[in-house]
Biotite code that builds the C-alpha atoms (Angstrom):
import biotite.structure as struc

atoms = struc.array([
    struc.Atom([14.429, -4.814, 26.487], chain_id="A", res_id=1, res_name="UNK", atom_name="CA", element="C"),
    struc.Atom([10.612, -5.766, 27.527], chain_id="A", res_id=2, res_name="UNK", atom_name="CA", element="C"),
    struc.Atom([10.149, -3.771, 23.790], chain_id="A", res_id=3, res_name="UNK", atom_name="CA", element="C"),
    struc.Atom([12.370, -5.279, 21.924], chain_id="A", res_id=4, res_name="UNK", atom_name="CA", element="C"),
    struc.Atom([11.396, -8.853, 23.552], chain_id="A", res_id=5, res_name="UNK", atom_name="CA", element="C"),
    struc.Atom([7.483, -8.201, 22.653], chain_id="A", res_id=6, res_name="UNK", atom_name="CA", element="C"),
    struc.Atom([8.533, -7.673, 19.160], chain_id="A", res_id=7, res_name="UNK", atom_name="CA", element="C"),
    struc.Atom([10.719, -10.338, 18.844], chain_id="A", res_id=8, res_name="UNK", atom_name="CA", element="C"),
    struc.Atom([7.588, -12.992, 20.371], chain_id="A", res_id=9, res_name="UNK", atom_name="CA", element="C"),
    struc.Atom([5.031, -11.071, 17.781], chain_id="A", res_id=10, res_name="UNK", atom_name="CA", element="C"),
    struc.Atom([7.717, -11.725, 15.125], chain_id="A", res_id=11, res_name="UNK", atom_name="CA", element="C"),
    struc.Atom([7.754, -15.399, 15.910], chain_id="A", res_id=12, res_name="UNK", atom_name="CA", element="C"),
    struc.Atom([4.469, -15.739, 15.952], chain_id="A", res_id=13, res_name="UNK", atom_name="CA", element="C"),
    struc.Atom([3.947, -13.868, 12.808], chain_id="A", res_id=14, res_name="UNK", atom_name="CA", element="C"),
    struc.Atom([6.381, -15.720, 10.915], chain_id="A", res_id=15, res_name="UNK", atom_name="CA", element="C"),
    struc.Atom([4.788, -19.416, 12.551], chain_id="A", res_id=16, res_name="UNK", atom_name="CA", element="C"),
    struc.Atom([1.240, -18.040, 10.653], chain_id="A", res_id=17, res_name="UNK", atom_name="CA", element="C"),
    struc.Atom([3.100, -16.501, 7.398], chain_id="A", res_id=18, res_name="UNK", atom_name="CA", element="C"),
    struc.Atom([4.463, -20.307, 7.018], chain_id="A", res_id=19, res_name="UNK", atom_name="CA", element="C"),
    struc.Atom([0.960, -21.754, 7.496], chain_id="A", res_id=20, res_name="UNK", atom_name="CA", element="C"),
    struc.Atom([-0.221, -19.265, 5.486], chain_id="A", res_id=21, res_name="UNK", atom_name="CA", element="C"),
    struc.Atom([2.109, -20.235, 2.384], chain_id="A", res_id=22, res_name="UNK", atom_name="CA", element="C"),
    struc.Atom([1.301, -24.079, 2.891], chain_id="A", res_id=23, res_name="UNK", atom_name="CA", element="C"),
    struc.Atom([-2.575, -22.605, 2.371], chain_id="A", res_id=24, res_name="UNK", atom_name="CA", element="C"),
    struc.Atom([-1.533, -20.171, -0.789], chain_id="A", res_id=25, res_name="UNK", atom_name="CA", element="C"),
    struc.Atom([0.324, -23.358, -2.165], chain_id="A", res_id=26, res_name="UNK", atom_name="CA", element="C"),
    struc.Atom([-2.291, -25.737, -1.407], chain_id="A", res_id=27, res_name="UNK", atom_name="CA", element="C"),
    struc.Atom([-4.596, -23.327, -3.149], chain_id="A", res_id=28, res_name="UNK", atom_name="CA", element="C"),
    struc.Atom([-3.142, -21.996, -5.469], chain_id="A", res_id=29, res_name="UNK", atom_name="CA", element="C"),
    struc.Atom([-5.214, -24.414, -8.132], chain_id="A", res_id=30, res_name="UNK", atom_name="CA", element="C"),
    struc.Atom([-8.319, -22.954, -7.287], chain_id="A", res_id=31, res_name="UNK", atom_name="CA", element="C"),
    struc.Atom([-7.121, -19.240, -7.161], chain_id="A", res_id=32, res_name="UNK", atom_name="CA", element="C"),
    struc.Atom([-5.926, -19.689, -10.757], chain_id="A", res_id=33, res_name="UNK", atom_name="CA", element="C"),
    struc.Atom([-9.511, -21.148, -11.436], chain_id="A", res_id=34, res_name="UNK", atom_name="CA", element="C"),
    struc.Atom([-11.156, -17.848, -10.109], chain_id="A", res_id=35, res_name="UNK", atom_name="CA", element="C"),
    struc.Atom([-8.543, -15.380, -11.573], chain_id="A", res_id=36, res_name="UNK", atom_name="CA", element="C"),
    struc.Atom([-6.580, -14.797, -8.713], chain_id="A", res_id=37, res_name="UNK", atom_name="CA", element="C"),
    struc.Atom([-2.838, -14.675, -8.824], chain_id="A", res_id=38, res_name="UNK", atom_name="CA", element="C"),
    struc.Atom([-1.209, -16.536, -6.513], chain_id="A", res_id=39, res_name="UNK", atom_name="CA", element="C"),
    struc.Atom([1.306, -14.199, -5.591], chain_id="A", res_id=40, res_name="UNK", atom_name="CA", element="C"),
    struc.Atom([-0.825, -11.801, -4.297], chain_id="A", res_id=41, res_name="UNK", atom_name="CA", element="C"),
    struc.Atom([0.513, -13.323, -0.278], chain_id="A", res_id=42, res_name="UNK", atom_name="CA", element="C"),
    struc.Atom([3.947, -11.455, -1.153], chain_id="A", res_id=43, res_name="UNK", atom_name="CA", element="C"),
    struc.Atom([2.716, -8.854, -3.330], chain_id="A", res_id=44, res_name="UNK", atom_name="CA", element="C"),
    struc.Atom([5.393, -9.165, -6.244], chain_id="A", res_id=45, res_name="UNK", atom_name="CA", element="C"),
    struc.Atom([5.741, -6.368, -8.934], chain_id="A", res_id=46, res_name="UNK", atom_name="CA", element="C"),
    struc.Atom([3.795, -6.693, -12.758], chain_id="A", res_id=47, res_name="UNK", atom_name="CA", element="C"),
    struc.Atom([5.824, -3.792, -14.028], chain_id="A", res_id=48, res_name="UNK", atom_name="CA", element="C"),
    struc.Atom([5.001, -4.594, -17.313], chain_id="A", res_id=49, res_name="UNK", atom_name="CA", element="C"),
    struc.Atom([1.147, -4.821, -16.787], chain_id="A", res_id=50, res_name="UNK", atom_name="CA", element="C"),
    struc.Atom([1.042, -1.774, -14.818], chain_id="A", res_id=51, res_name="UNK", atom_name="CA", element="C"),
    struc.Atom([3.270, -0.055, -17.846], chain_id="A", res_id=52, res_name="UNK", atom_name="CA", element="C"),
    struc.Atom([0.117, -0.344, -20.282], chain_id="A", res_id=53, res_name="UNK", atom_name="CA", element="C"),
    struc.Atom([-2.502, 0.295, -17.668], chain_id="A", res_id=54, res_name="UNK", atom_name="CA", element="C"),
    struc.Atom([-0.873, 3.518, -16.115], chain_id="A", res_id=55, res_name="UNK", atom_name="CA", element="C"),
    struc.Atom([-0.966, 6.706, -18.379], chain_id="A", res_id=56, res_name="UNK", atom_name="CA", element="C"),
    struc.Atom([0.551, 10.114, -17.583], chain_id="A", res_id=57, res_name="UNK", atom_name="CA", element="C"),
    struc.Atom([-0.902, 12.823, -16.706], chain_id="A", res_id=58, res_name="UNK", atom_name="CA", element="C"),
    struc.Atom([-1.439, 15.833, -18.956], chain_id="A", res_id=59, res_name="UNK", atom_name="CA", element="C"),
    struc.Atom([-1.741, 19.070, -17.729], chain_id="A", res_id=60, res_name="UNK", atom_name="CA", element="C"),
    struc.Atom([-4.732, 19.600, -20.363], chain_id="A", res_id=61, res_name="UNK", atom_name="CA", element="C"),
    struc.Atom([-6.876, 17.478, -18.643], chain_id="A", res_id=62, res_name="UNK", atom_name="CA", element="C"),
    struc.Atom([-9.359, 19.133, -16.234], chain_id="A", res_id=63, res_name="UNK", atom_name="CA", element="C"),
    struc.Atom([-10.347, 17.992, -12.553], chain_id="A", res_id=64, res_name="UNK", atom_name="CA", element="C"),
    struc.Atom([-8.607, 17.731, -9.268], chain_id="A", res_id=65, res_name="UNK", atom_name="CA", element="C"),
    struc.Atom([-5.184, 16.135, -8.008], chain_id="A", res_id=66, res_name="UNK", atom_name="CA", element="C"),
    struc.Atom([-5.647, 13.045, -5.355], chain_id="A", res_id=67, res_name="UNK", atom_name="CA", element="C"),
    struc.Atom([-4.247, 10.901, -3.114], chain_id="A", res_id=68, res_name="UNK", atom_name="CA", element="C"),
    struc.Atom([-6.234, 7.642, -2.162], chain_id="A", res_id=69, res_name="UNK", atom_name="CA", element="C"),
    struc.Atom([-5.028, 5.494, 0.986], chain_id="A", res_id=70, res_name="UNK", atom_name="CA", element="C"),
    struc.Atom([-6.002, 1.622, -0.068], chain_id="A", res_id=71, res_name="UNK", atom_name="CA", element="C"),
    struc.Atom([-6.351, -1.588, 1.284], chain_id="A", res_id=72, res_name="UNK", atom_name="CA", element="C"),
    struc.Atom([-7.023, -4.830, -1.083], chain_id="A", res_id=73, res_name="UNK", atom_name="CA", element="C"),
    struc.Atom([-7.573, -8.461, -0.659], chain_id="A", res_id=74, res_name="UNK", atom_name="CA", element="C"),
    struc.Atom([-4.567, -10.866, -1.335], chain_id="A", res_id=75, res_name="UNK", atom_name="CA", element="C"),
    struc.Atom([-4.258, -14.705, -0.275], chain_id="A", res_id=76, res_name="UNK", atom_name="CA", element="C"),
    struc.Atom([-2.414, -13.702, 3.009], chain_id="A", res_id=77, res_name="UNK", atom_name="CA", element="C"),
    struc.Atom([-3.880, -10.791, 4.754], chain_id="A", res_id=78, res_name="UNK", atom_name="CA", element="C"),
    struc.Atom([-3.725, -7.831, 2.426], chain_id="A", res_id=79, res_name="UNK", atom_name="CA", element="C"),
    struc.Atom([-1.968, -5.196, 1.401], chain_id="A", res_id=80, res_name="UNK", atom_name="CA", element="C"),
    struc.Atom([-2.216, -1.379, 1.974], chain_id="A", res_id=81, res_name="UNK", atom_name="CA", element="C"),
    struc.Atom([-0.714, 0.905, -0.588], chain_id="A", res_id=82, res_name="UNK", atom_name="CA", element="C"),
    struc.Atom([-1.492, 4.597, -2.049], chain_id="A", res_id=83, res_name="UNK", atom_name="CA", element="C"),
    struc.Atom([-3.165, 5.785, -5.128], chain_id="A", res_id=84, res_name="UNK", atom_name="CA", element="C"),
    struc.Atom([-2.337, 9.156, -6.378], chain_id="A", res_id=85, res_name="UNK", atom_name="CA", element="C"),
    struc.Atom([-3.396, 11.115, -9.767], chain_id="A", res_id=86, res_name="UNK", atom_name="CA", element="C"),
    struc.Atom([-5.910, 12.869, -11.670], chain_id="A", res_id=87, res_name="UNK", atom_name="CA", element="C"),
    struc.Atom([-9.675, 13.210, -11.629], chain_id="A", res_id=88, res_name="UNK", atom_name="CA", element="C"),
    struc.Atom([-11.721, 14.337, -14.383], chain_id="A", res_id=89, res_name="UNK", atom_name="CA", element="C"),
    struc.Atom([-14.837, 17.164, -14.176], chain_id="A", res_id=90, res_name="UNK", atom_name="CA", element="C"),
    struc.Atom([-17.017, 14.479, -12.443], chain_id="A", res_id=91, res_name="UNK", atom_name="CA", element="C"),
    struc.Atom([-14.696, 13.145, -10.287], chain_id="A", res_id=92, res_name="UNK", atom_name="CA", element="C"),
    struc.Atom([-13.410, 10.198, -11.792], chain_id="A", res_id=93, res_name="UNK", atom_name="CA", element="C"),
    struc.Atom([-9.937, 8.796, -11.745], chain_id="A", res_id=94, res_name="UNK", atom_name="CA", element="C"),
    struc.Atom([-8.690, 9.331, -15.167], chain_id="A", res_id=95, res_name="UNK", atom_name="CA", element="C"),
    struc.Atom([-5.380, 8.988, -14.498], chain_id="A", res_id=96, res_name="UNK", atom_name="CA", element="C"),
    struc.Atom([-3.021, 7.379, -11.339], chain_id="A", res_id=97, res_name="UNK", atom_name="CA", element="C"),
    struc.Atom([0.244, 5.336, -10.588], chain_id="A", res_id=98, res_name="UNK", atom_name="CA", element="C"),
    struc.Atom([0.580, 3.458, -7.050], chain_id="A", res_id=99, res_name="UNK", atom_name="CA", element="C"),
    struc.Atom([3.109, 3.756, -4.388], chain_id="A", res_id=100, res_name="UNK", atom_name="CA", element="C"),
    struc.Atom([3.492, 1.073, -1.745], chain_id="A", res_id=101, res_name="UNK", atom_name="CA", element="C"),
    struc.Atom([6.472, -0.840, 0.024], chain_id="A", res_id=102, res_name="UNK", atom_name="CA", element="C"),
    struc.Atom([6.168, -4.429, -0.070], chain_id="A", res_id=103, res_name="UNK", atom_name="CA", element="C"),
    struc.Atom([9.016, -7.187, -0.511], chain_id="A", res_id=104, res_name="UNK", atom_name="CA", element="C"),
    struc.Atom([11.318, -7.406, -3.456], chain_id="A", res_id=105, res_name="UNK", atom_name="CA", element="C"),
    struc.Atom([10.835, -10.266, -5.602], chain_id="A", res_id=106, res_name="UNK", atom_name="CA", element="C"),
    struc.Atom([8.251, -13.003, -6.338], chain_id="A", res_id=107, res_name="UNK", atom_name="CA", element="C"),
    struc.Atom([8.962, -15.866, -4.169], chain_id="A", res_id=108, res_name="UNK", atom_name="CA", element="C"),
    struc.Atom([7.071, -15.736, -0.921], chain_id="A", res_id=109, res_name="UNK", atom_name="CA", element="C"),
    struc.Atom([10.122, -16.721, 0.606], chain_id="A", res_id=110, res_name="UNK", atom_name="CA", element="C"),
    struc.Atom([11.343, -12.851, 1.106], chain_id="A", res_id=111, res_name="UNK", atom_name="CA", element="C"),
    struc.Atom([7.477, -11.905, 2.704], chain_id="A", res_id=112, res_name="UNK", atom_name="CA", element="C"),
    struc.Atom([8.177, -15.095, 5.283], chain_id="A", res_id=113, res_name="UNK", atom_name="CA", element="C"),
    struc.Atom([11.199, -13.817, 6.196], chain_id="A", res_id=114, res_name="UNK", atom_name="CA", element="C"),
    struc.Atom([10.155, -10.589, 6.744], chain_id="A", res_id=115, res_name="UNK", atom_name="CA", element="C"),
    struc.Atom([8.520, -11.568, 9.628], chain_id="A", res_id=116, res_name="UNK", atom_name="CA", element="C"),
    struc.Atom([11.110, -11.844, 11.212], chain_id="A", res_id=117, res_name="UNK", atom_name="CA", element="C"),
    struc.Atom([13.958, -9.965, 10.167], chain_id="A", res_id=118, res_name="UNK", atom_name="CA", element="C"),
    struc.Atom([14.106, -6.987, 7.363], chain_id="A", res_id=119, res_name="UNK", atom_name="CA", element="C"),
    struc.Atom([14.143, -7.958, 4.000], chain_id="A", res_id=120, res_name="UNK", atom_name="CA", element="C"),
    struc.Atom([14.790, -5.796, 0.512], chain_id="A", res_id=121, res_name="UNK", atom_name="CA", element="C"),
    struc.Atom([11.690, -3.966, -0.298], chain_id="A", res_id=122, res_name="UNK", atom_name="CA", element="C"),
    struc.Atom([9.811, -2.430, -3.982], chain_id="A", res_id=123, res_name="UNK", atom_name="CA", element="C"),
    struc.Atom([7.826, 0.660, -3.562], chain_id="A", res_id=124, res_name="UNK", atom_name="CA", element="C"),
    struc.Atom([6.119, 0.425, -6.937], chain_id="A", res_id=125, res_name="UNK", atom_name="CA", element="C"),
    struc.Atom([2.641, -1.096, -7.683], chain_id="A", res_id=126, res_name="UNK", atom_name="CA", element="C"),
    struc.Atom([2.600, -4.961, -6.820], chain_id="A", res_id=127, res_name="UNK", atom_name="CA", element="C"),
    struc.Atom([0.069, -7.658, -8.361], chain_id="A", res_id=128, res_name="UNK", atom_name="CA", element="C"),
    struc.Atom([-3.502, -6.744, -7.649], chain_id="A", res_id=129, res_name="UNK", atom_name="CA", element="C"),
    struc.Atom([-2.993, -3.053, -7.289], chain_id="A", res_id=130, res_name="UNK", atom_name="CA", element="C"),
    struc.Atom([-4.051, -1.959, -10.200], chain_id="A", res_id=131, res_name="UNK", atom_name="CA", element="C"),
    struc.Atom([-7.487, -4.200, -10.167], chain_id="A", res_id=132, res_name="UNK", atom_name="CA", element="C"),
    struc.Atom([-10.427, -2.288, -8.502], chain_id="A", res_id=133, res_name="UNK", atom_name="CA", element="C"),
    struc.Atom([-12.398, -5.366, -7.763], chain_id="A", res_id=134, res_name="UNK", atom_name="CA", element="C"),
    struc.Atom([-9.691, -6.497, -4.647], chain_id="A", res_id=135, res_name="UNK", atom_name="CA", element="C"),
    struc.Atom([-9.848, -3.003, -3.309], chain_id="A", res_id=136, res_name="UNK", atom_name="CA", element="C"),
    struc.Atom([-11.294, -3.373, 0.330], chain_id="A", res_id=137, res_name="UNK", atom_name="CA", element="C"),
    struc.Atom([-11.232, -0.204, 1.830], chain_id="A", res_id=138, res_name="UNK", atom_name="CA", element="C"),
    struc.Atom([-10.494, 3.333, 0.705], chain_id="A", res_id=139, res_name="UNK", atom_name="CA", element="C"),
    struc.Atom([-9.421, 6.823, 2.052], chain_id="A", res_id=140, res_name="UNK", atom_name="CA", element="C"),
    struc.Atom([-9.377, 9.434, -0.925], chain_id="A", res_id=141, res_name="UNK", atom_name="CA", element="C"),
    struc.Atom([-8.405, 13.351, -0.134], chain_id="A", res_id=142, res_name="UNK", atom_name="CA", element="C"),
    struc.Atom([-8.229, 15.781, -3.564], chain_id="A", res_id=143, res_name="UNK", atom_name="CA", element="C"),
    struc.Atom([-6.011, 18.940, -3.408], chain_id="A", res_id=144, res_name="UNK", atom_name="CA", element="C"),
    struc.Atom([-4.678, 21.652, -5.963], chain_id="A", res_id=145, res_name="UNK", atom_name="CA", element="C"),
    struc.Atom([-1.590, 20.731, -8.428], chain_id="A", res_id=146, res_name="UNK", atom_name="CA", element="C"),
    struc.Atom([0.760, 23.003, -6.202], chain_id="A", res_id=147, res_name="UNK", atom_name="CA", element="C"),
    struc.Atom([-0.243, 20.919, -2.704], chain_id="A", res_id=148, res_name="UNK", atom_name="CA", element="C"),
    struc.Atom([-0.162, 17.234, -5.408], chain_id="A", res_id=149, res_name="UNK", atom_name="CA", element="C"),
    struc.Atom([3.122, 18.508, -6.377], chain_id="A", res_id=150, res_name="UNK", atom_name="CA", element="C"),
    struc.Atom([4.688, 18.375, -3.249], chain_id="A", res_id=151, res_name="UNK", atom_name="CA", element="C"),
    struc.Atom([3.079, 15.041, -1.915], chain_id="A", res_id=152, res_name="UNK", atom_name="CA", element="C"),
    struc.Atom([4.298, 13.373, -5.103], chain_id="A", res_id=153, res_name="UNK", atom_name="CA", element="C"),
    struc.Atom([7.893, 14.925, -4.804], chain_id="A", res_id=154, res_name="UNK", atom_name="CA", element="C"),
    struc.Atom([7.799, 13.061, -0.764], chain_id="A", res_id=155, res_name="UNK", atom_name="CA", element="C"),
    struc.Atom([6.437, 9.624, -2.280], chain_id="A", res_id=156, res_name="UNK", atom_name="CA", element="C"),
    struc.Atom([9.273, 9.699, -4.788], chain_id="A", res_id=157, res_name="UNK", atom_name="CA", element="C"),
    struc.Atom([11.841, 10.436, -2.241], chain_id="A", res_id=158, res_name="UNK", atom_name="CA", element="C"),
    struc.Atom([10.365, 8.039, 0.156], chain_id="A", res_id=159, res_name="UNK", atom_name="CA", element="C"),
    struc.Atom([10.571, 5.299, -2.849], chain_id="A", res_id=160, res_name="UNK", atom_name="CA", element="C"),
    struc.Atom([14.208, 6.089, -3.137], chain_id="A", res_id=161, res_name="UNK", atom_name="CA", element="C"),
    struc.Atom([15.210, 6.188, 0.580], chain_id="A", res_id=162, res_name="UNK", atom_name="CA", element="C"),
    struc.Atom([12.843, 2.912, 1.779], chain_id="A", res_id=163, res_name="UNK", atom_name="CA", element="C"),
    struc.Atom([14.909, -0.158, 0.701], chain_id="A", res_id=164, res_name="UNK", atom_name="CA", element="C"),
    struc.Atom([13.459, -2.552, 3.672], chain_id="A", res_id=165, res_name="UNK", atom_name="CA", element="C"),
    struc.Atom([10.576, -3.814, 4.612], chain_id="A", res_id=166, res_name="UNK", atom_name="CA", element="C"),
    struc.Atom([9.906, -5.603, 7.845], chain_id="A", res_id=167, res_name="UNK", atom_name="CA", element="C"),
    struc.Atom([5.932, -6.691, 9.369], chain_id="A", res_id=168, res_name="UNK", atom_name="CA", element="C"),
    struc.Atom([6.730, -5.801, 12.416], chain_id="A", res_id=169, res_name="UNK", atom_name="CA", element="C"),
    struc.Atom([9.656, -2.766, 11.727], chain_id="A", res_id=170, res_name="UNK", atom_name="CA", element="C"),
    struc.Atom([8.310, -1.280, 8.964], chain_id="A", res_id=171, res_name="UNK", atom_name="CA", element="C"),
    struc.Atom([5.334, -2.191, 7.037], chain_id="A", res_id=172, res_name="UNK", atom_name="CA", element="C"),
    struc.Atom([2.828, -1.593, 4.513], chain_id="A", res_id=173, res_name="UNK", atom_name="CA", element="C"),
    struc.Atom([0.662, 0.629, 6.930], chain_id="A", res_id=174, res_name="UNK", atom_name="CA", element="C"),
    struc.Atom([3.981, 2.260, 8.397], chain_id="A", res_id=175, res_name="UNK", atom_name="CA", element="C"),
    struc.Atom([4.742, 3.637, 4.496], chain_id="A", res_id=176, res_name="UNK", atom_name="CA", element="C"),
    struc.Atom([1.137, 5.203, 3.587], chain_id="A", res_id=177, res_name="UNK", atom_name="CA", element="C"),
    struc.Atom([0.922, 6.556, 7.625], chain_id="A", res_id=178, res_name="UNK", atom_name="CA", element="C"),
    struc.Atom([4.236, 8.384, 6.611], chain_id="A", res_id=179, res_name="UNK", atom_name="CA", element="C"),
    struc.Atom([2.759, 10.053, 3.236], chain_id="A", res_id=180, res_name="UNK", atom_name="CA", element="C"),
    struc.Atom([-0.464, 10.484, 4.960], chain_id="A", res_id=181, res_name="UNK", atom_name="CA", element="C"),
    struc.Atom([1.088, 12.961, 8.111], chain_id="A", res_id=182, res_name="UNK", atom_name="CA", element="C"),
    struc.Atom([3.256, 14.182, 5.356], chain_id="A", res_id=183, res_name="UNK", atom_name="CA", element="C"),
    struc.Atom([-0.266, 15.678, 3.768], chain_id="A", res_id=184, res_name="UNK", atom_name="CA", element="C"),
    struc.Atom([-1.276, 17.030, 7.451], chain_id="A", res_id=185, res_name="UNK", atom_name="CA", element="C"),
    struc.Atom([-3.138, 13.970, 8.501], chain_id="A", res_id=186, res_name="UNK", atom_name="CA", element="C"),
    struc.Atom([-3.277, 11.886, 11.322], chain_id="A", res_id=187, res_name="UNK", atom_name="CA", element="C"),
    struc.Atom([-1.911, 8.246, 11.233], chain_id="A", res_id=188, res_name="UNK", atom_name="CA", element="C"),
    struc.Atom([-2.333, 5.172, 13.696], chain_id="A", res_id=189, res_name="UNK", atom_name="CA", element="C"),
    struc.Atom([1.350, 5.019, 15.021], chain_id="A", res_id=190, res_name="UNK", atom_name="CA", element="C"),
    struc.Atom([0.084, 1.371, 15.668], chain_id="A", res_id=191, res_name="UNK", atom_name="CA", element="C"),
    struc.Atom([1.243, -0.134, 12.742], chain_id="A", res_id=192, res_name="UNK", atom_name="CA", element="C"),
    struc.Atom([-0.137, -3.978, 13.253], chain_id="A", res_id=193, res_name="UNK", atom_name="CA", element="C"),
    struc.Atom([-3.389, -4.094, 11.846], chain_id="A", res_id=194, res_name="UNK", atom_name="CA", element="C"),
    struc.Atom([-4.653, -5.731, 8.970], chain_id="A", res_id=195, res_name="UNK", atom_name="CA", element="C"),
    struc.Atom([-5.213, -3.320, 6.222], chain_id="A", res_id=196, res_name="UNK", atom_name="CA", element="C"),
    struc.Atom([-9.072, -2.464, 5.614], chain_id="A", res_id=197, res_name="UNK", atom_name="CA", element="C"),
    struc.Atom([-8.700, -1.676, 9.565], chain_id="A", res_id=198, res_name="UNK", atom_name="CA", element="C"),
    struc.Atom([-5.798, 0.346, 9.024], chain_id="A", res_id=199, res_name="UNK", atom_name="CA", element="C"),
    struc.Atom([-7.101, 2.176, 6.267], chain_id="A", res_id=200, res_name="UNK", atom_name="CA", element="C"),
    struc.Atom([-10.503, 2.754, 8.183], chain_id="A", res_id=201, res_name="UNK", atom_name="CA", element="C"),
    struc.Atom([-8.830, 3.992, 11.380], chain_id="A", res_id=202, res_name="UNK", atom_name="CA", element="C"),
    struc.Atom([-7.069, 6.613, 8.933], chain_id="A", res_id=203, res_name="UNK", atom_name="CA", element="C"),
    struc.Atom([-10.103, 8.170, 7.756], chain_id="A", res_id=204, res_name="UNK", atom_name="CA", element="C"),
    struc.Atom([-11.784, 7.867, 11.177], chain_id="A", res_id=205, res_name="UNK", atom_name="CA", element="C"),
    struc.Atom([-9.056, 9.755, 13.196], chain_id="A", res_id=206, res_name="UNK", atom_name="CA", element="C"),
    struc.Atom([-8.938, 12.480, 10.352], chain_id="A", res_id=207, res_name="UNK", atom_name="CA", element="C"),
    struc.Atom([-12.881, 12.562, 10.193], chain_id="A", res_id=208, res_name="UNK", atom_name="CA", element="C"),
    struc.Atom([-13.486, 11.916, 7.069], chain_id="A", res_id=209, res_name="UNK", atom_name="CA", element="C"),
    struc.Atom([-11.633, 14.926, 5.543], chain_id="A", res_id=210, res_name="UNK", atom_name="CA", element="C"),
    struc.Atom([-11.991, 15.046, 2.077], chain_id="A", res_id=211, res_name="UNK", atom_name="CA", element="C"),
    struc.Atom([-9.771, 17.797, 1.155], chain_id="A", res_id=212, res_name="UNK", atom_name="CA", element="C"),
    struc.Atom([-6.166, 19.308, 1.646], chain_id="A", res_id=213, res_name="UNK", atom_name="CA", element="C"),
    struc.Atom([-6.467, 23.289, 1.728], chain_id="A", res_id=214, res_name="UNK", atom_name="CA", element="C"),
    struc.Atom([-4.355, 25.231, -0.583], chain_id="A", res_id=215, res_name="UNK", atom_name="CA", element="C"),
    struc.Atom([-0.908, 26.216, 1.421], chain_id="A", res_id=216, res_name="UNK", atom_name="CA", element="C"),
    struc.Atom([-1.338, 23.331, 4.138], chain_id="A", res_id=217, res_name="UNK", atom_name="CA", element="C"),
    struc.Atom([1.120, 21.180, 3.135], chain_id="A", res_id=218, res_name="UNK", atom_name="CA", element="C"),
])
């Protein structure tokens, strides 16, 4: 009961600043059209249609390593944490990636309030600002061979399918990139309440700063 209580009084209190927070993204949202920055970025809604001709496949031709990058970005509220997983080229650049990360359905911040508080239906695709490098504020990436990539991206897709909540204080954005990331063999902060650059930091601190998954690990 003391539990459940403490999350019900961090709920409350989460919900009381996601409310002031949406008077501040509504107040501002004239100015963060002025500098470029969508205004829905406080509820993370979907831009399917942008992230159709941004995202390419991957082709088995191309040369370079598999990876899986652990994110955080900025966003009017207090961020977002999602994953990044693809292709490098020879020199180690992304040449190809799609984006997994569980955020609430729609584009009304009215869902992302109320999730607060009590679950609310969830996407696990990219959501606005993902695919822009210039909001990314931290970053975890570990490369791998196609047979270990193979089997992370076969546990993201099933984790898409099977994750149709999401809840601050239940089940977050942190909660579904710690799952993929002890999936892979690392450690994760089972302390899901932190805002995201600190959650993504604390990821790569507690695994050291590995760098790679070894063939067979996973």
């Amino acid at each position: 009961m003391p539990g459940f209580l403490g999350r019900t009084i961090v709920g409350m209190c989460l919900c009381l600043s996601a409310l002031a927070l949406s008077g501040t993204i509504e107040a501002g949202s004239a100015s963060a059209r002025e500098r470029g920055v969508s205004t829905r970025y406080a509820h993370h809604s979907t831009t399917r249609q942008a992230v159709r001709r941004r995202v390419r496949q991957p082709s088995q031709a191309q040369g370079g390593q598999y990876f899986v990058e652990f994110r955080a970005r900025y966003a009017l509220s207090y961020g977002h944490t999602f994953a990044a997983f693809g292709r490098l080229d020879a020199s180690g650049n992304i040449r190809t990636f799609e984006v997994a990360g569980l955020h609430p359905a729609g584009e009304s911040s009215v869902p992302w309030m109320v999730g607060h508080l009590l679950p609310v239906p969830s996407e696990t695709g990219p959501s606005d600002g993902d695919m822009d490098p210039q909001y990314i504020s931290a970053r975890y990436r570990v490369t791998m061979d196609e047979a270990e990539y193979t089997k992370v991206v076969a546990k993201i897709r099933q984790m898409q399918r099977s994750t149709p909540l999401w809840s601050a204080t239940l089940y977050n954005c942190n909660s579904f990139v710690g799952d993929i990331a002890r999936f892979m063999g690392l450690r994760a902060d089972i302390g899901t309440m932190q805002v995201p650059p600190s959650y993504i930091a604390s990821l790569k601190a507690l695994n050291n700063g590995q760098s790679v998954i070894s063939a067979g690990s996973i």
